[in-house]
C-alpha positions, 0 to 999 in steps of 0.5 A: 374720743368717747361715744355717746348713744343718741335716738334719732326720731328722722324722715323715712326718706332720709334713712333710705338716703343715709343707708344708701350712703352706708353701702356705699362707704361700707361704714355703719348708720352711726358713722354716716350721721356723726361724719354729717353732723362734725359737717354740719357743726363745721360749716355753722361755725364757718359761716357764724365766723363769715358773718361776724368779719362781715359785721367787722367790715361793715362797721369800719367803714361806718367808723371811717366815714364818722372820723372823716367827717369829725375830722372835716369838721375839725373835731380833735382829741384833747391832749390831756386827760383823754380819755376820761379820768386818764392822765392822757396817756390812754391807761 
């Protein structure tokens, strides 16, 4: 994998949290920050997946809820030429 420099302008506080970190794991400054932000980026992207399978779920049962009372209501596909501009069999 190649390795880019990066500046980072961050909070007196933060350094001195990620130095302290830097002597514990006896790495560098620049290991302690990538390992914190593939972390981060992970975590992103697994609550952005949470979110959207939530959307998902939501909306089926609002799809269910819709074809139910269509169904009630006697609301049917027809046969032929459904859908639009098809010759009924969905292509």
């Amino acid at each position: 994998m190649s390795r880019r420099r990066v500046t980072l302008v961050l909070p007196g506080d933060l350094v001195a949290e990620i130095d302290g970190l830097v002597r514990q794991s006896g790495g560098s400054r620049s290991q302690v920050v990538a390992e914190a932000v593939a972390q981060f980026i992970v975590s992103r992207r697994e609550k952005r997946l949470a979110d959207l399978a939530a959307g998902y779920r939501d909306m089926s049962d609002l799809n269910l809820a819709l074809a139910e009372e269509g169904m009630a209501e006697g609301w049917v596909f027809p046969q032929e030429g459904w859908p639009p501009g098809t010759g009924g069999d969905g292509r």
